[in-house]
N, C-alpha and C positions, 0 to 999 in steps of 0.2 A: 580524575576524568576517566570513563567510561571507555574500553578499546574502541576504533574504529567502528569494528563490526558491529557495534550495538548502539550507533549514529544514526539515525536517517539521514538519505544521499543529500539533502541540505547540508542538514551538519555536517557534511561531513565534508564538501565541498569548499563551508565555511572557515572548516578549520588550515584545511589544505592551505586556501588561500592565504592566509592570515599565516601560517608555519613560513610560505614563502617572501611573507612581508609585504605584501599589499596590504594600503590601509584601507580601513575602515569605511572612510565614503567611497573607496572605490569597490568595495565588496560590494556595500548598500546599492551601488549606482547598478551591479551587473544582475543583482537581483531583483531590481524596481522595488524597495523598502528603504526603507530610514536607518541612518546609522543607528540608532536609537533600539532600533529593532533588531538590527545583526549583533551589536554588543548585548543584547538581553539574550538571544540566540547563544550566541559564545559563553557566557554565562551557563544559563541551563546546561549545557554540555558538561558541565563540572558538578553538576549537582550527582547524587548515586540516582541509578535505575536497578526496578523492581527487577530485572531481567531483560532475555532477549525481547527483537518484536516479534509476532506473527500476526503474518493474517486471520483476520475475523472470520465466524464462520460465514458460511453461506447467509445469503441474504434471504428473507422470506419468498422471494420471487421465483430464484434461484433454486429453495427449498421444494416448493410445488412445481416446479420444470422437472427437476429429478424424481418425483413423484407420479407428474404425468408420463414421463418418459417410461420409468419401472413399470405402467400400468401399459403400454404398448400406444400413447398416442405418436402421432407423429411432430416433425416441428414445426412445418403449418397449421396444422390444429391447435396446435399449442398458440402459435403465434397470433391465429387468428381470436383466441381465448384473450390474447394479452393486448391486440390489436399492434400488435409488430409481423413483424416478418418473418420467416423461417429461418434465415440466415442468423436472426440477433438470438433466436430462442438456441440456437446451437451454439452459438459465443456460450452464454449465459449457462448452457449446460460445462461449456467446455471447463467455464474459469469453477464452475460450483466444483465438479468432479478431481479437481488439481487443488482445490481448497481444503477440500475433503483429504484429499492424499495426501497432502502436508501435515493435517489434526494426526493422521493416524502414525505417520514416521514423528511423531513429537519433535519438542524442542533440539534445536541442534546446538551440538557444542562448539 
């Protein structure tokens, strides 16, 4: 089994649970799925991974916000480009720009 750290907060949730001896329908029951589903779950956890997770890069969206942004438009103009708001076009730079920053610090140990 794979450490903790390289679970998704499911699994890892799952596992928790289950160490503590709750069963199985009641795991299933706190996560609205089938016991069927949480043992294939518990399952996979045991299988090897390729490595850690990360995040994807930027999304195409995301990719031309940081584009238009570098070229000096604003985030209502952008937003109005996207038909969103100016507030979402600044989310969406915020999360590309912290996406970007984690490609560049690589994988952590």
């Amino acid at each position: 089994m794979p450490s903790l750290t390289q679970l998704r907060p499911m699994e890892r949730r799952i596992l928790t649970l289950q160490a503590e001896g709750v069963p199985v329908p009641e795991i299933a029951r706190r996560f609205g799925r089938s016991p069927a589903h949480i043992e294939r779950i518990i399952a996979w956890t045991h299988l090897p991974r390729s490595g850690n997770l990360r995040m994807s890069a930027p999304s195409a969206m995301a990719r031309r916000v940081l584009h238009l942004r570098a070229a000096g438009e604003s985030h209502d103009d952008i937003g109005r480009r996207f038909r969103r708001s100016g507030r979402f076009i600044r989310q969406v730079e915020g999360l590309a720009l912290y996406t970007r920053a984690l490609e560049l610090l690589g994988p952590r140990s």
